[in-house]
ROMI-974332 format. One record per residue (C-alpha): residue number from 1; residue in one letter; x, y, z. Coordinates in steps of 0.5 Angstrom, whole numbers. Layout:
N
  nr rest     X     Y     Z
 NUM    A     X     Y     Z
...
! end
This chain:
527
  nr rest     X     Y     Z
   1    X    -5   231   235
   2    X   -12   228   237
   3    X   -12   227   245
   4    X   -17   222   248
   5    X   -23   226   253
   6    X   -21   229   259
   7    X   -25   224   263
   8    X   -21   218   259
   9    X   -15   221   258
  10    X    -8   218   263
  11    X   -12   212   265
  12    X    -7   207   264
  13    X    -1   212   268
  14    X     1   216   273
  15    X     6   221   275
  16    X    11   222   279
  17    X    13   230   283
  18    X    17   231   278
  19    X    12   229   272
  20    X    17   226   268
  21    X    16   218   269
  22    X    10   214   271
  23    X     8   209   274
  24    X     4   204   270
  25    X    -2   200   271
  26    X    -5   193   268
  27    X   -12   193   265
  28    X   -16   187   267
  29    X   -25   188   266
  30    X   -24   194   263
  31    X   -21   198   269
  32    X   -14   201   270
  33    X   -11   198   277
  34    X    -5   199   280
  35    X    -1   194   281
  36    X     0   190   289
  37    X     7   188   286
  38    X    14   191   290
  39    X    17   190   284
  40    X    18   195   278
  41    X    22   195   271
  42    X    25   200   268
  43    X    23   203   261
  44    X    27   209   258
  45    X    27   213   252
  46    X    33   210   248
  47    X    33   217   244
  48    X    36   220   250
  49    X    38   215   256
  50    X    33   218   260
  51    X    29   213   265
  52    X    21   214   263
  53    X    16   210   266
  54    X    16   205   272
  55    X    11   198   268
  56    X     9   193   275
  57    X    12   185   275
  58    X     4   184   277
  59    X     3   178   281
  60    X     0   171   280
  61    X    -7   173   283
  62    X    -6   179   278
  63    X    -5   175   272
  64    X    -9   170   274
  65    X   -15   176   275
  66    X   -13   177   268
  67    X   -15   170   265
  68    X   -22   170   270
  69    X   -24   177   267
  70    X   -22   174   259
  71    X   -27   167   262
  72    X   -33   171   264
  73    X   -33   175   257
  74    X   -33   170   254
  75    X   -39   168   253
  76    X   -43   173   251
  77    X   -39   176   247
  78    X   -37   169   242
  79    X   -45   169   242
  80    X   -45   176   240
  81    X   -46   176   231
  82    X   -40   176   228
  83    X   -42   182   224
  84    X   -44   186   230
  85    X   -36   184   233
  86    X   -33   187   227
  87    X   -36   195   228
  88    X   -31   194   235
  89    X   -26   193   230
  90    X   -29   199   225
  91    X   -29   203   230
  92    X   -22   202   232
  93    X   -19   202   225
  94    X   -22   210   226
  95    X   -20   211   232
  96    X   -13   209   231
  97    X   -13   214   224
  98    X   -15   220   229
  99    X   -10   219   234
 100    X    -4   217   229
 101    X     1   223   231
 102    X     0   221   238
 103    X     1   214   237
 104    X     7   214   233
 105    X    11   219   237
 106    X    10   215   243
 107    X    13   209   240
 108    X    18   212   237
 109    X    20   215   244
 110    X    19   208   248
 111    X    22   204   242
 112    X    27   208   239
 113    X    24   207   232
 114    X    25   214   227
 115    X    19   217   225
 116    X    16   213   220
 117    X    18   207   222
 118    X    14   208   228
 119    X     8   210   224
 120    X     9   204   220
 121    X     8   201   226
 122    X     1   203   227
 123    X    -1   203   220
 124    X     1   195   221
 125    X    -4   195   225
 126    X   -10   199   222
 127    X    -7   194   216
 128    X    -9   187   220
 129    X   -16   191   224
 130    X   -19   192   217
 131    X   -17   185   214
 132    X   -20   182   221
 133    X   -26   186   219
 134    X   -27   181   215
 135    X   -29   176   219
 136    X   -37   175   217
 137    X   -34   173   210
 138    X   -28   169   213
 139    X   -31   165   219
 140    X   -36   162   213
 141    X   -36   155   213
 142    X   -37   149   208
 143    X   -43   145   206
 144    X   -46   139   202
 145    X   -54   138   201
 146    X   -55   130   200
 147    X   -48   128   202
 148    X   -52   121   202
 149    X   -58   121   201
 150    X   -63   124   205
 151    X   -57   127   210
 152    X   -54   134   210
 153    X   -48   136   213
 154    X   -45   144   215
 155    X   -38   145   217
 156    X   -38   151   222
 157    X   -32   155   224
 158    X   -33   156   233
 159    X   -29   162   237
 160    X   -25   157   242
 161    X   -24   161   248
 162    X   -19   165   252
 163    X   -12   167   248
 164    X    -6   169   251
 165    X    -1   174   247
 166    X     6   175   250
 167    X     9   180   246
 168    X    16   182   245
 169    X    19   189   245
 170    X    21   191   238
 171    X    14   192   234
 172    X    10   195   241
 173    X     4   196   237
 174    X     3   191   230
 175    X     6   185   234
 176    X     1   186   240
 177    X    -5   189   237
 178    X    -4   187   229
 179    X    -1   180   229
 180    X    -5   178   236
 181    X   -11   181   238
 182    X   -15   183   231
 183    X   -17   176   228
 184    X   -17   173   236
 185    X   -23   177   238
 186    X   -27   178   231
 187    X   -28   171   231
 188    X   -31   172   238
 189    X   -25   169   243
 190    X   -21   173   248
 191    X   -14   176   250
 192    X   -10   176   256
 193    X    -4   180   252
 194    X     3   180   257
 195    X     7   187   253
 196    X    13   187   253
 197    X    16   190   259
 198    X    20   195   256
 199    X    15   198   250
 200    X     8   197   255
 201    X     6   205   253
 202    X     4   203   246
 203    X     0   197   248
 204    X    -3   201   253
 205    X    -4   206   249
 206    X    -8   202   244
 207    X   -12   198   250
 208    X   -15   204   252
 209    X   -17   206   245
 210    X   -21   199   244
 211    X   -25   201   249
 212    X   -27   207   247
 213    X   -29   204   241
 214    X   -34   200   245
 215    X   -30   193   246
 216    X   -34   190   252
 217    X   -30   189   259
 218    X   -26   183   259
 219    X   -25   181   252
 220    X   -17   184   251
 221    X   -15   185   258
 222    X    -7   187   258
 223    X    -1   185   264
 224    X     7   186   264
 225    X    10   180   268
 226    X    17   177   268
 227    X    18   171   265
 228    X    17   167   272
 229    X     9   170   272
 230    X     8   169   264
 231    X     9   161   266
 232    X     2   162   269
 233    X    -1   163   261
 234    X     2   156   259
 235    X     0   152   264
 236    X    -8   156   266
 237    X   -13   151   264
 238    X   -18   156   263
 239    X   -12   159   257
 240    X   -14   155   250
 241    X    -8   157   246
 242    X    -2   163   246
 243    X     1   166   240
 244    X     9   169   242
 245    X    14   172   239
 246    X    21   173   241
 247    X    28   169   241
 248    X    28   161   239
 249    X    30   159   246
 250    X    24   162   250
 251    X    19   160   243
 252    X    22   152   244
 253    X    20   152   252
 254    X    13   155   250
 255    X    12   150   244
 256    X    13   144   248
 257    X    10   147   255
 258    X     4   149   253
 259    X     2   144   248
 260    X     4   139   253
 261    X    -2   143   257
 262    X    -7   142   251
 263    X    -6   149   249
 264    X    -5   151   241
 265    X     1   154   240
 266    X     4   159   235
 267    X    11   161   237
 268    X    15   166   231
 269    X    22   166   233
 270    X    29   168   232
 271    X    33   168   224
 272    X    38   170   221
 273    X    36   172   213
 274    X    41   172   208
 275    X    41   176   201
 276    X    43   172   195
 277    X    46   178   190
 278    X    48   175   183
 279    X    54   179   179
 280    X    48   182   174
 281    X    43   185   179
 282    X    44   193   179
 283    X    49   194   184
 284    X    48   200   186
 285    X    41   199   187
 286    X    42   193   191
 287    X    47   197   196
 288    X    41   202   198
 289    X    36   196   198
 290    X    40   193   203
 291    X    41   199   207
 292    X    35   200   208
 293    X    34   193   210
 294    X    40   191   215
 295    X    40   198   219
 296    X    32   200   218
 297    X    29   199   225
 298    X    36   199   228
 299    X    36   192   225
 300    X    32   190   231
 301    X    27   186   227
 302    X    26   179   226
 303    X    26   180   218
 304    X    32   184   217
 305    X    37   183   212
 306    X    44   182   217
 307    X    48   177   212
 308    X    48   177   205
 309    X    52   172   200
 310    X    55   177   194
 311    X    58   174   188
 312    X    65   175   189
 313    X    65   178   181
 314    X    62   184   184
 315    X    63   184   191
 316    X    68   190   192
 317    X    64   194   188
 318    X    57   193   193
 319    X    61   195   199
 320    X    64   201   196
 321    X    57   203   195
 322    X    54   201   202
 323    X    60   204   206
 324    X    58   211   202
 325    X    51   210   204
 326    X    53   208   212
 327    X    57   215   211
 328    X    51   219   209
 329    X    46   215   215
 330    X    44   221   219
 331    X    43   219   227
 332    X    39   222   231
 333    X    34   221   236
 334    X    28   217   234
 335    X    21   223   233
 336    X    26   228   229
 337    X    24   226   223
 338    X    31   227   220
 339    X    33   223   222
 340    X    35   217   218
 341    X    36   212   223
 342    X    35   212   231
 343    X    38   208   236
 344    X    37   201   239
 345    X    32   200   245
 346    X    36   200   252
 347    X    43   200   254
 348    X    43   193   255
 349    X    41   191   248
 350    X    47   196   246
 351    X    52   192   249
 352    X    49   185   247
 353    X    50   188   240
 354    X    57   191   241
 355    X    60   185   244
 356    X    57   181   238
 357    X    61   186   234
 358    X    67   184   237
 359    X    66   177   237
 360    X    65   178   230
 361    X    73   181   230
 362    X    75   176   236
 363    X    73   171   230
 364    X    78   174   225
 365    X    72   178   221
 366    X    74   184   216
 367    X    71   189   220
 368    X    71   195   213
 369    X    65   199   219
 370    X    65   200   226
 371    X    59   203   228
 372    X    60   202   236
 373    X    63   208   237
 374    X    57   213   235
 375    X    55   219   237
 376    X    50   224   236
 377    X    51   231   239
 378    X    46   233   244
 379    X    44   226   246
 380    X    50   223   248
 381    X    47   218   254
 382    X    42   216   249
 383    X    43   209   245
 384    X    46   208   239
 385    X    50   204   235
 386    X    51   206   228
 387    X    52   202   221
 388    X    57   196   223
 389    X    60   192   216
 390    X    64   186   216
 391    X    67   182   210
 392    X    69   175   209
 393    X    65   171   214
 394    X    65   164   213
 395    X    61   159   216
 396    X    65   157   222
 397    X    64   164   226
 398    X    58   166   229
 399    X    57   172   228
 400    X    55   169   221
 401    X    50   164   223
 402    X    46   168   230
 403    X    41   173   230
 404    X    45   179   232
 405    X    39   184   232
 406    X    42   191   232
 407    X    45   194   225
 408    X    50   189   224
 409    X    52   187   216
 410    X    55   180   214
 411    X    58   180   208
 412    X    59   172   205
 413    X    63   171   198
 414    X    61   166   194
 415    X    63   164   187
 416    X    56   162   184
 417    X    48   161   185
 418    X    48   154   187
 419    X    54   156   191
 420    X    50   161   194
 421    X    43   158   195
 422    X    47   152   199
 423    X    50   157   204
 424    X    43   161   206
 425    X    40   153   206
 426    X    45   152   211
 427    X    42   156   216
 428    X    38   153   221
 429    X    33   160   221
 430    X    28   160   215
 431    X    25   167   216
 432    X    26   170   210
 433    X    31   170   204
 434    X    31   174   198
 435    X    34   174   191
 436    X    38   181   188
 437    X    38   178   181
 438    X    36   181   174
 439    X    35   173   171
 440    X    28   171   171
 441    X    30   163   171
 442    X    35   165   178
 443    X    30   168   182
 444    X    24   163   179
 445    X    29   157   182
 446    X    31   161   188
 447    X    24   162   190
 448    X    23   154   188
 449    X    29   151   192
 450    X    30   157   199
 451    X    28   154   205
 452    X    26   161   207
 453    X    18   162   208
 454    X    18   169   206
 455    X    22   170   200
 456    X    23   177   196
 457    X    26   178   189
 458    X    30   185   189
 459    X    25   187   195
 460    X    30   187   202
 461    X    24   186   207
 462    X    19   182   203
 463    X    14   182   209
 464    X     8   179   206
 465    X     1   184   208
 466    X    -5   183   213
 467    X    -8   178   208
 468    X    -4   173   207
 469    X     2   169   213
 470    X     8   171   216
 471    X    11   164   214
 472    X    17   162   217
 473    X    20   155   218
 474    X    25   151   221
 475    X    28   154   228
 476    X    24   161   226
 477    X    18   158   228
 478    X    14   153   232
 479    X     6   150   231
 480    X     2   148   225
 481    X    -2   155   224
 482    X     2   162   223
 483    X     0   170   224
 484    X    -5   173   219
 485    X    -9   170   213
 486    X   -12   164   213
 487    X    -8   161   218
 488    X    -9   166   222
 489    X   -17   165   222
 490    X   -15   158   223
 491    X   -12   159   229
 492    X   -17   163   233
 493    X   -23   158   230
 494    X   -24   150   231
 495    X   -29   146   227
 496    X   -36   144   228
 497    X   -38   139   222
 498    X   -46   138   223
 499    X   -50   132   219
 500    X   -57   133   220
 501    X   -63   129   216
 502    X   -72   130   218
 503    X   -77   125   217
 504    X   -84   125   213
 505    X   -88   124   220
 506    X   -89   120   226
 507    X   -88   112   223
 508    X   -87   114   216
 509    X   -81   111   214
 510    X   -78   115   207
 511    X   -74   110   203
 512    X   -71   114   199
 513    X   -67   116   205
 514    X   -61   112   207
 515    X   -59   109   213
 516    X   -53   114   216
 517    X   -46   111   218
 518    X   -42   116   215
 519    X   -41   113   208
 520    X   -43   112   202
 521    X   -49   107   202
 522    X   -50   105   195
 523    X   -47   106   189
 524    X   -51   109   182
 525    X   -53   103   178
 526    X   -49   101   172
 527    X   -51   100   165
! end
């Protein structure tokens, strides 16, 4: 395991007597401070129920010391050449490869994802560092020479300011530091990042290796507040935009107040994806795709697969299948790397999804698989919840339309596709939504007619790479420009279009040269 410098290493931390939990600090101008604040929230390790780590609720004068320290910076490093920004982010892509193992195991203790999925984690950042570093490229604008006569006009893509990111708990590391910073400070702008209170370390962690990779002080500076002290990034006039992720009712109210504050705005929120599964798919093929996809993560991610719609041709045989594989599902704590699926991240998260399980009974849901009961010997205080199925949920329960977010399967029966595609179009998420079909014309005119904005075709997961969007709609996003790709750079940039035309010399007049009012001034002669 690849370790910091002995000078570097432990800064954003320190430990009790006991050497078992820390107390967190915030970052701001490049140094680790211990927070003024009387109020503290709790992190744990979900693996073992054990409390880990204490992260400060900071104060308004610490955010907004935040945001001052993001405005300073600004200038110098928006008028650094976008080619020399990128070798920060060379560098970090390298650090991160060094520090891998020690990367992952930290996410895994504080989130709760098993190993390689924690990895995946990091890795999705590496993915989104290097995309970004192609920023010289990407940041290229437009030309016209002659666009009337004598009148060239550029169009300039400019960094706007200081961004806030107010991250959520279930992805530490990509969310924070992939889908938000990356692109945020290769196109010469600034962070103030909110981590999530109960997964601060990774981001933490990551912020101390930007600057070791040579991030000027002041461009990414990170916080952790309540939700009363992140009220602050919406309203602050030196904040130009936010990017958050997390639940639709929270992404409503930053949508409407920062964009009533002039700031842009891209909110990803809740879903509820559905898979279409038609009776030619390959059954048991799909069953273990679908595992994968509805309890990976615990089912703590906004791109599982908790519902699907089965033809009823073949229903039974595919929940014969996933109730073998739930069996063979193996718990366990999350940096064991047997382990085949670890637990949800605290003991309130377990809770909201057992009462989901049980409002999905309440609802007169078929419950084939109750997962509420789990236990894993040796690590019975720790977080788990084991695969739960429920058959025949129709349109009317709850537990069918809500994002659960835990490792929930709702099985709906239809007769037919069309019967199919218009229960999944009927749900007021568009995240993603996938086809299980071996008919070419099917998945053609799923794709076509699914209002999901991320759509797979056999592929339970169909998240898309750094290069292009993570295109959500409906309620499951609000703005105009997503994460990632060319929306990414979109979002982080604004234009500057710049007509120029020179003269011959003092008095000259050139009558080749048109007289500029922004159209086209004379029209080719007709033969």
């Amino acid at each position: 395991m690849t370790t910091m410098p002995a000078d570097n290493a432990q800064r954003y931390f320190v430990e009790d007597m006991t050497g078992k939990i820390r107390t967190l600090k915030y970052c701001v101008n490049g140094e680790w401070k211990e927070s003024k604040t009387e109020k503290y929230m709790d992190c744990y390790n979900p693996s073992t129920g054990e409390l880990i780590a204490r992260t400060p609720c900071c104060t308004r004068e610490e955010v907004e010391s935040a945001i001052a320290a993001a405005s300073a910076a600004f200038p110098e490093w928006s008028n650094t050449p976008v080619s020399k920004r990128v070798q920060v982010l060379y560098k970090m892509k390298g650090l991160i490869d060094e520090n891998l193992e020690e990367l992952t195991h930290l996410l895994a203790m504080e989130e709760g994802k098993k190993w390689d999925e924690a990895m995946g984690d990091i890795l999705k950042v590496v993915e989104v560092v290097e995309f970004a570093c192609g920023a010289p490229h990407l940041m290229k604008g437009e030309s016209l020479m002659n666009c009337s006569t004598g009148y060239d006009t550029v169009l300039y893509h400019h960094p706007v300011g200081v961004f806030a990111g107010i991250a959520p708990w279930n992805f530490p590391a990509m969310i924070p530091h992939g889908w938000m910073t990356p692109i945020c400070i290769a196109t010469g702008n600034c962070m103030v990042l909110k981590a999530a209170s109960f997964v601060p370390q990774s981001s933490m962690r990551m912020m101390e290796l930007w600057k070791q990779a040579g991030l000027p002080d002041g461009v990414i500076n990170v916080v952790t507040t309540s939700r009363a002290e992140a009220e602050i990034l919406l309203e602050h006039p030196d904040i130009k935009g936010v990017s958050f992720v997390g639940s639709t009712k929270v992404g409503k109210h930053i949508y409407k107040t920062a964009a009533a504050n002039g700031k842009r705005v891209q909110a990803l929120c809740e879903a509820k994806n559905h898979a279409l599964v038609l009776r030619d798919c390959k059954v048991k093929r799909t069953a273990m795709g679908i595992m994968n996809a509805f309890c990976g993560c615990a089912g703590e991610r906004c791109m599982a697969l908790p519902t699907i719609v089965v033809e009823n041709a073949i229903a039974d045989e595919l929940i014969g299948y996933l109730k073998t594989f739930a069996a063979e599902l193996k718990l366990g704590p999350a940096y064991d790397k047997s382990t085949g699926m670890g637990p949800v991240v605290n003991a309130g998260h377990r809770e909201f999804v057992s009462q989901w399980i049980e409002t999905g009974v309440q609802e007169g849901a078929e419950l084939i698989l109750d997962g509420r009961d789990a236990v894993v010997p040796g690590y019975e205080n720790g977080f788990y919840i084991g695969p739960t199925i429920f058959d025949q949920v129709t349109e009317e329960m709850s537990v069918g339309r809500e994002e659960i977010f835990g490792p929930v399967l709702c099985i709906k029966r239809v007769d037919s596709f069309e019967e199919g595609l218009k229960v999944m179009n009927n749900s007021r998420f568009a995240n993603g939504s996938v086809i299980y079909t071996q008919n070419g014309y099917y998945a053609r005119q799923f794709a076509k007619e699914t209002d999901g904005g991320m759509v797979g075709v056999n592929v339970g997961i169909p998240v898309p790479l750094g290069i292009f969007g993570f295109t959500g709609h409906k309620e499951s996003f609000f703005g105009d420009l997503h994460v990632m790709g060319k929306d990414g750079f979109a979002f982080f940039t604004e234009t500057k279009v710049v007509t120029q035309t020179w003269f011959k010399e003092d008095g000259e007049v050139d009558e080749k040269v048109d007289t500029w009012d922004g159209t086209i001034t004379s029209m080719p002669d007709k033969k």
